[in-house]
N, CA, C and O of each residue as an XYZ file, in Angstrom:
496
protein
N     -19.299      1.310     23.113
C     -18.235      0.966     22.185
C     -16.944      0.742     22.982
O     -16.680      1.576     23.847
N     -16.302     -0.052     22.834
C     -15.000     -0.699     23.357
C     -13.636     -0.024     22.733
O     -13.450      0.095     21.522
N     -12.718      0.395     23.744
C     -12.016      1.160     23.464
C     -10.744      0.360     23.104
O     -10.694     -0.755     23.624
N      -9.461      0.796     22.128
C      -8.472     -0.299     21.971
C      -7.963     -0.279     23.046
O      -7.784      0.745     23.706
N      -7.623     -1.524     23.412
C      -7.008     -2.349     23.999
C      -5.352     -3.119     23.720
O      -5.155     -4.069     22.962
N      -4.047     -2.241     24.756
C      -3.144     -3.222     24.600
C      -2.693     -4.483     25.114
O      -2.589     -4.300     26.326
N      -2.357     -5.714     24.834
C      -2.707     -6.791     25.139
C      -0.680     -6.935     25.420
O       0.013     -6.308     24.618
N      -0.080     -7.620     26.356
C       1.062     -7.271     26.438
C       1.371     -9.410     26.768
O       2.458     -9.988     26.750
N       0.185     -9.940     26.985
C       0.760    -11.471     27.619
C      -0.358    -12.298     27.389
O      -1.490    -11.816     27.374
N      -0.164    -13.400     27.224
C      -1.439    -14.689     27.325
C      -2.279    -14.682     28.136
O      -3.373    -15.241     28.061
N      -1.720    -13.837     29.287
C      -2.606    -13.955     30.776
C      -3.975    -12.702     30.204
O      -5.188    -12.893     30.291
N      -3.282    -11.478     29.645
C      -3.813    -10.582     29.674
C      -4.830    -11.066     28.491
O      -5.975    -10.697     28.753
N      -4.758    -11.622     27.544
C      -5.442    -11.702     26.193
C      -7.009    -13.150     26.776
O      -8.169    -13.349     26.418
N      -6.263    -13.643     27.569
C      -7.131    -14.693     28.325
C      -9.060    -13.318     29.093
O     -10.287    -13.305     28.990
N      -7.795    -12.425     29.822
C      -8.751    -11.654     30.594
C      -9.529    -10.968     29.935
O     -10.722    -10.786     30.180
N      -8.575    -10.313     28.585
C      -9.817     -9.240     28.362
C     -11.095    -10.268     27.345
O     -12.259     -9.915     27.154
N     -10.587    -11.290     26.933
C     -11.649    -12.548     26.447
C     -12.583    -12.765     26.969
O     -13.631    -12.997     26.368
N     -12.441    -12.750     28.549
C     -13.541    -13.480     29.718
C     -14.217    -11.926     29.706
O     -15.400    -11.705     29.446
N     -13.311    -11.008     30.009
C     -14.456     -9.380     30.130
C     -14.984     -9.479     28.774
O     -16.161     -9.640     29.097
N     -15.003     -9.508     27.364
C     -15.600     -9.368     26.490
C     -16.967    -10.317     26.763
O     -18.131     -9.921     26.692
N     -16.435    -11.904     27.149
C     -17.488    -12.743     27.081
C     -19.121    -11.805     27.846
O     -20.126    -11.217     27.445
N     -18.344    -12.274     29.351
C     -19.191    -11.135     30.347
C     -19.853     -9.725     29.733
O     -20.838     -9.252     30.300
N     -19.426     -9.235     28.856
C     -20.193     -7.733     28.454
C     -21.284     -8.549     27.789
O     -22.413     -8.593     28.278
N     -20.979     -9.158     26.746
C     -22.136     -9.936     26.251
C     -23.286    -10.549     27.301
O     -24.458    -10.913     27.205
N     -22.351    -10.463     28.281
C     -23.751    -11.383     28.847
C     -24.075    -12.942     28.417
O     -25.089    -13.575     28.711
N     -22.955    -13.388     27.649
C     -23.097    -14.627     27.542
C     -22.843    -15.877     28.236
O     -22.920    -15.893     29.465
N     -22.552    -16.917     27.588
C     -21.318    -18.062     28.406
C     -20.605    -18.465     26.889
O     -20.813    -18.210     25.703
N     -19.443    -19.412     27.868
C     -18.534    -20.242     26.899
C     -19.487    -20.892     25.622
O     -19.535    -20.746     24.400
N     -20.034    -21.497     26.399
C     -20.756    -22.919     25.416
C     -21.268    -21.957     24.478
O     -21.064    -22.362     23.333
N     -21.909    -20.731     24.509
C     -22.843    -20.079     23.575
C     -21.808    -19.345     22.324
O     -22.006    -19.171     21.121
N     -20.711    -19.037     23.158
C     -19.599    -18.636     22.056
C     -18.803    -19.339     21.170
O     -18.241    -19.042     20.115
N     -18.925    -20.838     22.175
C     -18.120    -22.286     21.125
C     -19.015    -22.422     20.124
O     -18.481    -22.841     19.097
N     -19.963    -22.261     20.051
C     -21.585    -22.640     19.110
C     -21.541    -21.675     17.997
O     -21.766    -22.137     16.879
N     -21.274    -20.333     18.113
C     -21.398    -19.655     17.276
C     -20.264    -19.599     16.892
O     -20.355    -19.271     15.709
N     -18.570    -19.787     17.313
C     -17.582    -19.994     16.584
C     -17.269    -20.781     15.687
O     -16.613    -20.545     14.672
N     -17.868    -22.040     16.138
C     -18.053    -23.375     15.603
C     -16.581    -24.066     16.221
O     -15.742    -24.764     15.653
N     -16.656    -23.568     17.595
C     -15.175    -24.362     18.130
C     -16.018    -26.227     19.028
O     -17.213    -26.520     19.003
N     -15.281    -26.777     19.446
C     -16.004    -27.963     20.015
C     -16.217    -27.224     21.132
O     -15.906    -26.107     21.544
N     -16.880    -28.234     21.532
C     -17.668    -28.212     22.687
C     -16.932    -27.966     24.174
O     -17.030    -29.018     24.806
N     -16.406    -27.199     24.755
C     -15.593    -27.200     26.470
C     -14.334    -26.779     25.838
O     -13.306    -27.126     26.419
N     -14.197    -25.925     24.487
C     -12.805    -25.656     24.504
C     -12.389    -24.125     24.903
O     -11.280    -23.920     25.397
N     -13.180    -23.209     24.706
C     -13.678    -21.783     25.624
C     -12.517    -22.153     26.903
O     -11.334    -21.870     27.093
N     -13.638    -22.996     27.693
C     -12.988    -23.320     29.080
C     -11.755    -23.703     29.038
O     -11.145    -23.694     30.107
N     -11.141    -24.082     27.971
C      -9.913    -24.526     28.406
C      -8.856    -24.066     27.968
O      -7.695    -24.405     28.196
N      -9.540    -22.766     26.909
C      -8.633    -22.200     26.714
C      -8.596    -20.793     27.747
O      -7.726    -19.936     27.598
N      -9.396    -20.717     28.539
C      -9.173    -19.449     29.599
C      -9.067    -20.086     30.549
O      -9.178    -19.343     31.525
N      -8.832    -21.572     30.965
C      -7.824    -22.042     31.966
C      -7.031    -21.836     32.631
O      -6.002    -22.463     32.378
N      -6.993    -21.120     33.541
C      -5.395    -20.524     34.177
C      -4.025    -21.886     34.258
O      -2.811    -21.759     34.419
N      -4.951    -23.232     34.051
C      -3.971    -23.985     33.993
C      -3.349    -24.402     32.736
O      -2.519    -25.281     32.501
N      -4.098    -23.350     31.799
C      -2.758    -23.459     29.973
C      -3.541    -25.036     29.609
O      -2.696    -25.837     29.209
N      -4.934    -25.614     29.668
C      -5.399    -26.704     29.360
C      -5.102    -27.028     28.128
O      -4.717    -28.160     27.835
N      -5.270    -25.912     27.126
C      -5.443    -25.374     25.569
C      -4.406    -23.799     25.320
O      -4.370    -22.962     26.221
N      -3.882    -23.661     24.427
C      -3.384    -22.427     24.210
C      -4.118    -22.228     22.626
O      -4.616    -23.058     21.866
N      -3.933    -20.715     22.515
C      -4.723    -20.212     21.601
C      -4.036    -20.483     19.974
O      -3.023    -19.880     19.618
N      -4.759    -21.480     19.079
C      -3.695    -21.166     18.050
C      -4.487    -20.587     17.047
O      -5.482    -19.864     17.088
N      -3.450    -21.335     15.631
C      -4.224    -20.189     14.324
C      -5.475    -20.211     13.950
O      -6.018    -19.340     13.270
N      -6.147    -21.523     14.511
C      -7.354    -21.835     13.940
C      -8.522    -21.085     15.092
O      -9.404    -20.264     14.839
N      -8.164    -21.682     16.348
C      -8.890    -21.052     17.576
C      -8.862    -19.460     17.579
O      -9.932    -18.919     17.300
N      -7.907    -18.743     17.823
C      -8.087    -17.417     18.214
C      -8.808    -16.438     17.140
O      -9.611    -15.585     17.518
N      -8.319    -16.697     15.179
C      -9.308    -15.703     14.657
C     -10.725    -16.565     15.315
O     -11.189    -16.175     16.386
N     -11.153    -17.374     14.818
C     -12.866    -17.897     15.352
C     -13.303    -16.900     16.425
O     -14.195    -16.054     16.362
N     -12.320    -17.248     17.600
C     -12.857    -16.680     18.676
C     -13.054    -15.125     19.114
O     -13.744    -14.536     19.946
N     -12.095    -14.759     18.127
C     -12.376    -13.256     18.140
C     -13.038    -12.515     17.198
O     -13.139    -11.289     17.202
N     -13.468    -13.243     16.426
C     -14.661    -13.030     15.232
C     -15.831    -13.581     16.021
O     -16.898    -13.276     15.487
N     -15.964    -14.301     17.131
C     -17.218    -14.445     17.547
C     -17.442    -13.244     18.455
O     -18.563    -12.762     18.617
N     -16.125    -12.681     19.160
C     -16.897    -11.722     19.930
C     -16.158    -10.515     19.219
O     -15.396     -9.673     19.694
N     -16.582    -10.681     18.054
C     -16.252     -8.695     17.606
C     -14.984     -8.147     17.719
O     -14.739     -6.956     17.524
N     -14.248     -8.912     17.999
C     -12.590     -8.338     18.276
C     -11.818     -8.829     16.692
O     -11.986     -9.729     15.868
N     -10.676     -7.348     16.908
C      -9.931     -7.689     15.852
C      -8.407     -7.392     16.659
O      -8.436     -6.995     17.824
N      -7.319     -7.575     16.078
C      -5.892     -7.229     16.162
C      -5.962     -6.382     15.051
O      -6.474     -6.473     13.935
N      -5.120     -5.281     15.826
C      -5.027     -4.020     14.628
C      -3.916     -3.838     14.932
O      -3.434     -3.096     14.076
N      -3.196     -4.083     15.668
C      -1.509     -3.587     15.626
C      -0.511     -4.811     16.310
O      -0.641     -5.130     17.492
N       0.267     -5.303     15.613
C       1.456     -5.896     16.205
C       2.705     -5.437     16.118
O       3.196     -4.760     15.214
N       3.430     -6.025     17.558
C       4.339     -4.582     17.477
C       5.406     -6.074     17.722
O       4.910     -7.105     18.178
N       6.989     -5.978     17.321
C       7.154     -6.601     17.526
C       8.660     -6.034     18.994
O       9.033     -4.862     19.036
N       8.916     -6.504     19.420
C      10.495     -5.940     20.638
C      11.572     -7.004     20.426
O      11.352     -8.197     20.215
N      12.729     -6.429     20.508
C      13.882     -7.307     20.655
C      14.050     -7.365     21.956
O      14.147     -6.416     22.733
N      14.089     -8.774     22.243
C      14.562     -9.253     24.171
C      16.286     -9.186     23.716
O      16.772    -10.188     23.191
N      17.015     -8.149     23.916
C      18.406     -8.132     23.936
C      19.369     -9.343     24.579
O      20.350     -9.648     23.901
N      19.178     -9.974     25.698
C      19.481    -10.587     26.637
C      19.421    -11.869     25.927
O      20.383    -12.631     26.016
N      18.205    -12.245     25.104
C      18.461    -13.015     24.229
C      19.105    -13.716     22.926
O      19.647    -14.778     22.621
N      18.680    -12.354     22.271
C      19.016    -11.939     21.008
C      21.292    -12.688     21.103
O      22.054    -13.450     20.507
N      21.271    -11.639     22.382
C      22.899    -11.601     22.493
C      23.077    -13.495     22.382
O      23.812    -13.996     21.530
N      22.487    -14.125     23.123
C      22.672    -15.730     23.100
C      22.729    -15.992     21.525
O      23.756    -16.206     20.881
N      21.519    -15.937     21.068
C      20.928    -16.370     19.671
C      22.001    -15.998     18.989
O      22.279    -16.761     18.064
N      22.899    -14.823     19.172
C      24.056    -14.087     17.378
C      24.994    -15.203     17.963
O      25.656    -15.606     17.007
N      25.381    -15.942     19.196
C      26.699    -16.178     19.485
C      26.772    -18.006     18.959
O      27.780    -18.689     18.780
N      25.207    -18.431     18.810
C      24.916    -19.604     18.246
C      25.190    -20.032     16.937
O      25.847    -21.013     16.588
N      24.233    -18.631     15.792
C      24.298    -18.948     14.839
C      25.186    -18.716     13.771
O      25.836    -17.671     13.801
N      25.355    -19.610     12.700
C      26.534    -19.325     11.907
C      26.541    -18.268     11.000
O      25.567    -18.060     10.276
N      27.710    -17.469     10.965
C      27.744    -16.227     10.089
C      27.685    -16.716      8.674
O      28.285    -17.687      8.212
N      26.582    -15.611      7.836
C      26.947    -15.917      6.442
C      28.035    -16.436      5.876
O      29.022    -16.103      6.533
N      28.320    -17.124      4.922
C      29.579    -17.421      4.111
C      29.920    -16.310      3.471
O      30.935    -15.663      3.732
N      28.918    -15.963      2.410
C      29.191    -14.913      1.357
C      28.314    -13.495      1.759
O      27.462    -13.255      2.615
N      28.861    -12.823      0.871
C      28.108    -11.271      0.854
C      26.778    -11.422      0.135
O      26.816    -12.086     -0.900
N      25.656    -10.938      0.495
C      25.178    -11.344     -0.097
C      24.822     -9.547     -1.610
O      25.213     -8.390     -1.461
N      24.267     -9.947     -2.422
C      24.524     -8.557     -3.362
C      22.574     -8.810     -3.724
O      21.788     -9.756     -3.744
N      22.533     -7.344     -3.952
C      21.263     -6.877     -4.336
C      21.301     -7.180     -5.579
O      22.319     -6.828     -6.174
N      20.371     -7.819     -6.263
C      20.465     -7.570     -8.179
C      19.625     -6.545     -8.445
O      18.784     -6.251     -7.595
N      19.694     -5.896     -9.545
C      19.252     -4.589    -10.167
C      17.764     -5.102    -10.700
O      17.749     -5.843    -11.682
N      16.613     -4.752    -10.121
C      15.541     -4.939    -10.851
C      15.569     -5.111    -12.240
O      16.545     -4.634    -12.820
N      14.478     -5.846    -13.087
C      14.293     -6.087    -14.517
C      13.219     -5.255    -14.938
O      12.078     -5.439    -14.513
N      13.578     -4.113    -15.958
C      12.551     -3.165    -16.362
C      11.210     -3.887    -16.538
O      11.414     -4.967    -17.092
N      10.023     -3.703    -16.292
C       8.984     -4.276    -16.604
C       8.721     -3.945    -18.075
O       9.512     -3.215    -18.672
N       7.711     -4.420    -18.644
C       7.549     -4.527    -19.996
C       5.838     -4.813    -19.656
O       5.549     -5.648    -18.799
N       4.608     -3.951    -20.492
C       3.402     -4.061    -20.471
C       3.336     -4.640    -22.133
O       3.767     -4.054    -23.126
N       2.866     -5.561    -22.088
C       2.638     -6.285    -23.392
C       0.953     -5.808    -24.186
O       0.619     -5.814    -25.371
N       0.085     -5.384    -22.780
C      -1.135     -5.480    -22.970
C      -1.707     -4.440    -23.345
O      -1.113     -3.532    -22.763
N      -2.708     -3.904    -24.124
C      -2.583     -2.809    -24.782
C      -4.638     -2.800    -24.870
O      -5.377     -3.784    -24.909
N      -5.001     -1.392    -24.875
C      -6.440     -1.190    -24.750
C      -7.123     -2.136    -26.302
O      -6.269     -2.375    -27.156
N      -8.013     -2.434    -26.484
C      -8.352     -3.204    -27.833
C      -9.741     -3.008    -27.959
O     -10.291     -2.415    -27.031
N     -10.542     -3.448    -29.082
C     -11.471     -3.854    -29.568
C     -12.061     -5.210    -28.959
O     -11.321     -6.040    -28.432
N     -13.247     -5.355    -29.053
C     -14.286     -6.631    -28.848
C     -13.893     -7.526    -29.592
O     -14.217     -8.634    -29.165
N     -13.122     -7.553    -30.874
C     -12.718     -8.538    -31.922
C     -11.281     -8.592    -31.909
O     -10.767     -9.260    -32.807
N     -10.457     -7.974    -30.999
C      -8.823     -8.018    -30.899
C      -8.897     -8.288    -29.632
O      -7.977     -7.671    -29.096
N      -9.603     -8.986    -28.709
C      -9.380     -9.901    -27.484
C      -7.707    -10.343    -27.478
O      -6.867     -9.694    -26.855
N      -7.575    -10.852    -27.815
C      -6.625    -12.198    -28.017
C      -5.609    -11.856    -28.933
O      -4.921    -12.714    -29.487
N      -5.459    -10.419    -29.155
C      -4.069     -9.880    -29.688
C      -3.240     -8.844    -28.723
O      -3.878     -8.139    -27.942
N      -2.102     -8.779    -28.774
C      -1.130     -7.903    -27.775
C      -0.225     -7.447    -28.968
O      -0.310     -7.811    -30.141
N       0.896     -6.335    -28.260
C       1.668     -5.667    -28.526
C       2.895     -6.742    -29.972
O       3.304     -6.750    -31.133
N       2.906     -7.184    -29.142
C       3.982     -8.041    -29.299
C       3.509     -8.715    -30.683
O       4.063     -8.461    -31.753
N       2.579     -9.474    -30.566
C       1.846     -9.401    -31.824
C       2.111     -8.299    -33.266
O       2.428     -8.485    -34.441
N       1.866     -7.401    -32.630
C       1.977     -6.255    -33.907
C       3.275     -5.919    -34.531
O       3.215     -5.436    -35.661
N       4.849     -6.150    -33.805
C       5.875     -5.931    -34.196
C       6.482     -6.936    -35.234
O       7.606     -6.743    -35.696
């Protein structure tokens, strides 16, 4: 059984892909087949030369072919950035205000086999 795994870069998510492949004992082509990805795209997406990068459609497939899931995303603020990004964008105009939720109201009420198609609201 395979222990979790933190995945920190593309490089790293590439590697532990190729070690998963390898535990299997498989190859690419046998994992494109059962993903239902085309044909040589495996290879190009563990390319060290970035042939293919992993997107929304490729990576669940591919990690549903080999038994892997994502169970935690974490997300970090790059500060260094962040500081660029506040000095770009434009400050709100207005404040913005919370509105007060709207009481819910259950209209629907337990019934009979022959009061289907009657509610509360009905009865008042």
């Amino acid at each position: 059984m395979m222990q979790p795994v933190i995945v920190e870069s593309e490089a790293e998510l590439r590697a532990l892909i190729r070690n998963r492949i390898a535990e299997f004992g498989t190859t690419y082509g046998a994992v494109e087949a059962y993903a239902g990805l085309p044909e040589s795209y495996v290879a190009k997406l563990m390319a060290p030369s970035r042939i293919r990068r992993f997107g929304n459609r490729s990576l669940p497939l591919l990690l549903q072919a080999l038994a892997l899931g994502i169970a935690k995303v974490e997300f970090v603020e790059d500060r260094t950035l962040a500081a660029k990004v506040r000095k770009r964008l434009a400050p709100r105009r207005r404040r913005r205000t919370v509105r007060p939720e709207a009481p819910q109201l259950c209209i629907a009420a337990p019934c009979e086999q022959d009061d289907l198609f009657r509610s509360k609201i009905e009865e008042r």
